[in-house]
Structures are given as structure tokens and as C-alpha cells.
FIRO-277315 format. One record per residue (C-alpha): x negated, y negated, z negated; residue in one letter. Coordinates in steps of 0.001 Angstrom, whole numbers, plus 500000, padded with zeros to 6 digits. Each point is the difference from the previous one (the first is absolute). Layout:
XYZA ...
***
This chain:
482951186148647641X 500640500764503491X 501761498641503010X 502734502021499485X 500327499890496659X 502903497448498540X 498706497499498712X 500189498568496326X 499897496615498824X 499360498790496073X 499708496979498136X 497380499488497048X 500331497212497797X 496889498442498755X 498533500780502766X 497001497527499933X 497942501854497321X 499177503098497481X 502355502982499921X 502258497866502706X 497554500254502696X 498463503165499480X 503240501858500291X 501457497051503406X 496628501525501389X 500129503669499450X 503775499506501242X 498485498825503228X 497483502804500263X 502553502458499724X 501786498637502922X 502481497480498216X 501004496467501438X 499901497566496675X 501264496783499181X 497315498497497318X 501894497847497998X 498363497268497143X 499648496608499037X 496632499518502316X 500166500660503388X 496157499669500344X 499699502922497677X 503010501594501783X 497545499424503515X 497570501766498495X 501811502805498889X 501104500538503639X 496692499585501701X 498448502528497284X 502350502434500912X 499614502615503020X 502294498691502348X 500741496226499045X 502380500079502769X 502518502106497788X 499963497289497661X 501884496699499241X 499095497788497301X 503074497844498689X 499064497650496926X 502622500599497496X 500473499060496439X 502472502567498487X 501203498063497318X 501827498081502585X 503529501938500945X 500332498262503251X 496319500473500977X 499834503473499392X 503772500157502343X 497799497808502454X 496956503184499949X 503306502609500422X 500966498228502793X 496643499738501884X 499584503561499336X 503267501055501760X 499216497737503241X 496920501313499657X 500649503784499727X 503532500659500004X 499694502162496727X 498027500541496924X 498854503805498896X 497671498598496647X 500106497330497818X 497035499950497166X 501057497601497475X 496396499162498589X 499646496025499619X 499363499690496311X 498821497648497338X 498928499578496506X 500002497828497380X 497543498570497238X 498875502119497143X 501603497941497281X 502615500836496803X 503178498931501162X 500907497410498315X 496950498561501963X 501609500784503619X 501586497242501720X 503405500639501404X 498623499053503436X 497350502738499650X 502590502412499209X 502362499115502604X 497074499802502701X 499676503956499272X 503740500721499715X 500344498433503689X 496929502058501836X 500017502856498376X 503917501237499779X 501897497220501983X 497869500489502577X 499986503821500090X 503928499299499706X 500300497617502455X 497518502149502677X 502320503145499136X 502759498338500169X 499461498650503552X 498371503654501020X 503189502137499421X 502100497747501607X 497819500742503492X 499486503421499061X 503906500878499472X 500429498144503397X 497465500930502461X 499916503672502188X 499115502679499065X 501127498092496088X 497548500717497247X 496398499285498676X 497879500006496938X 499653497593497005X 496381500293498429X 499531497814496870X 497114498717497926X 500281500912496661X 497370499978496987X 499322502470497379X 500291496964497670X 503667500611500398X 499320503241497930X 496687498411498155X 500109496351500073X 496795498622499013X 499820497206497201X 501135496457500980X 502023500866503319X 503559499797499530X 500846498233502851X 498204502543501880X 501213503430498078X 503467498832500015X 500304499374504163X 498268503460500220X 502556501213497636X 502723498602502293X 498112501103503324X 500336503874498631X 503905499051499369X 500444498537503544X 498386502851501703X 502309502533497864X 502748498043501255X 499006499296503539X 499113504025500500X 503785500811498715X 502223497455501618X 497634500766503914X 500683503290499854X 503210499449501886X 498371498335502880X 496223501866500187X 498308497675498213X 497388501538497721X 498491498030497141X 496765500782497518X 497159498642497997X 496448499836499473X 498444499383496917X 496641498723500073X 497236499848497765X 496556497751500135X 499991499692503918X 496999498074500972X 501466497011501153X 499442496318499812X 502943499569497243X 498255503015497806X 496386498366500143X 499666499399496624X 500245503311498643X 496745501725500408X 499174496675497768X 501966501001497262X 503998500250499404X 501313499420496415X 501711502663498982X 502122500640497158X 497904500439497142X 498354496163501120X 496838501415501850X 498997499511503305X 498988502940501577X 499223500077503546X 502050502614502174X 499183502041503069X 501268499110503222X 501973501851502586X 498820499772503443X 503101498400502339X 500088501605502635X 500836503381498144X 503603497468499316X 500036499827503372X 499894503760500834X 502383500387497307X 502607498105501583X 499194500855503357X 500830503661498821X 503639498580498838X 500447498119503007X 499354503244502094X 502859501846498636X 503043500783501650X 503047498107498698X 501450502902498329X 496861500522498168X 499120497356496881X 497190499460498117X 502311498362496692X 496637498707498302X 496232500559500050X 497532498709497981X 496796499361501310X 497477499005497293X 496102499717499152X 499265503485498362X 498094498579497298X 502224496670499385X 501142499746496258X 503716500671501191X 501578503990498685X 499335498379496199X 500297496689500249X 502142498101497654X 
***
């Protein structure tokens, strides 16, 4: 980015870690002021100093199961900033691998809350500033899974907030389209990431074997969404999936 260029501000969720930071820090190298938001605002630091100008950064330690702390990162964004262009809805968790009738209902709920609350709650607060702020308008990027399509075994808490994350982005990219806001999805498949470590181990799949899968190397999730940020707002990419080649995914099940 130059001097003259205008410049463009985003928020990344999950921030701290995996596919969060390597897409706050390929923001940042393509010229993008980010707010890192997460739990940890060590990680969070660390993110910023990583990136290529940590001066473009702000780390603000959020938990986005919490309505009114996520309102509280919305609101330190617009004194910040004035506006938000990008919001990548990627803090995500998962949940044991057990039958269930052996999940607790705290376990459940725990994944409910981060992984579609939040994204709601994050959205929610993002097209209120983008409706308001001049020129109006921005984009919506959220983390999907292609367990939403092909859950694995054991990971209904997890399949059924991906499930929901595909019908919020449907929604969201409908109802902004009267005030410039463009929403869509990635899909991603074996990442290398601290939450996907254990599956060059072995993941069960559904015939009861453990197989380990190939990985995916990060940063191409980053370039990925740092091609859907680039677009101009009348320009969408609806859903992408982004997947190891070789990962047990196209017939699955």
C-alpha cells in the first residue's frame, strides 16, 4: 500500500494462533491496519510484533462468547479507526471425540457459544458500523469447515455450528446487500495448526480406523482469504474450499 492509497482496516478473530494469525499477518503485509482479537493478549502481542508493520496492529483480548465484550472490541475499533472494511470470523473450537450420549451439555454449549454466537455476535456488531460509517459498506469473511458437508465421526457439536455458520453467511450475504456489505466463506481442510496436531497421528474415520491425513500448509488459508479480502465490494467470493489434496474428504462418509 501506498501513501496515497485509502487505507483499510480489518478485524481477525482468533487472532493469537493457526489460521487466525497467518491470515491478521498477511492482512498486514498487504497494507491492512488489523485489530487481533482473542482470549490471550500475549498471543495477540505476538501476532502483532510477527507481523510487518506491528504499528498497524492493535491487540484487544476478547472472548466472543461474551455479547457485551465483543460490543466492547466494536467500540475500540471505531475510536480506533472510524470504520471497519473486513471482518474474518475465524475463532473456533471443538469438542471431544465421544458418542453423544457421552457429551456433557457444558461441552456442547461451550462450542455452540464460540463457534456461532460468537460469529453472530462479531457480525452482528460489524454491520451495524458498516451500514453507518462513510463511504457505508465492507466485507464479512467467515470460517467455515468442510465438516459442514463431511462431518467426521464423533463431532456434532462441531458439524452442526459449521452447519449453522454456512446458514448465517447465506443470510448475512442477502440481507447486506442493501447497504454494501459483502459476506462469504471458507472451507478449510487439515490446516496445519495447533488445533489439527493430531492428525498426521491418525484420525478415526468412519469405518473405526485411524488413518493419518496429510496436512495443508496455512499460509496457503491465508492467501486464500487475502484473495477474498482484495476484492472489490461488488465482487464476492460466496464460498471456497481450501483443502489438503490428498485428505480423505471428496468420499468420505
Amino acid at each position: 500500500m501506498t501513501e496515497t492509497d485509502t487505507p483499510r482496516f480489518a478485524l481477525v478473530t482468533g487472532a493469537g494462533s493457526g489460521i487466525g494469525r497467518a491470515v491478521a499477518l498477511a492482512l498486514v503485509a498487504d497494507g491492512w491496519h488489523v485489530a487481533l482479537a482473542g482470549r490471550r493478549r500475549e498471543a495477540l502481542e505476538q501476532t502483532g510484533e510477527q507481523s510487518a508493520d506491528p504499528a498497524r496492529t492493535i491487540a484487544v483480548p476478547t472472548d466472543v462468547r461474551d455479547h457485551a465484550a465483543v460490543a466492547a472490541l466494536f467500540e475500540a475499533v471505531a475510536a480506533r479507526w472510524g470504520r471497519l472494511d473486513l471482518l474474518f470470523n475465524n475463532a473456533g473450537i471443538g469438542s471431544p471425540a465421544v458418542p453423544i450420549d457421552e457429551l456433557s451439555v457444558e461441552q456442547w454449549q461451550a462450542v455452540v457459544d464460540t463457534n456461532l454466537s460468537g460469529p453472530f455476535y462479531c457480525a452482528r456488531e460489524a454491520v451495524r458500523l458498516m451500514k453507518q460509517q462513510t463511504p457505508r459498506g465492507g466485507r464479512i469473511i467467515n470460517n467455515g469447515s468442510i465438516s459442514a458437508v463431511a462431518p467426521r465421526p464423533l463431532s456434532a457439536p462441531y458439524t452442526a455450528t459449521k452447519h449453522a455458520i454456512t446458514g448465517l453467511t447465506k443470510s448475512l450475504a442477502l440481507d447486506g446487500r442493501a447497504w454494501d456489505i459483502a459476506c462469504g466463506q471458507i472451507d478449510i481442510g487439515n490446516a496445519e495448526t495447533p488445533m489439527t496436531a493430531k492428525v498426521a497421528q491418525g484420525t478415526l474415520q468412519a469405518n473405526g480406523a485411524f488413518v493419518p491425513e496429510p496436512y495443508l500448509d496455512v499460509e496457503h488459508v491465508a492467501e486464500a482469504v487475502r484473495y477474498m479480502a482484495s476484492l472489490p465490494l461488488d465482487a464476492n467470493v460466496q464460498f471456497m474450499t481450501v483443502m489438503a489434496t490428498k485428505m480423505p474428504f471428496i468420499g468420505r462418509g
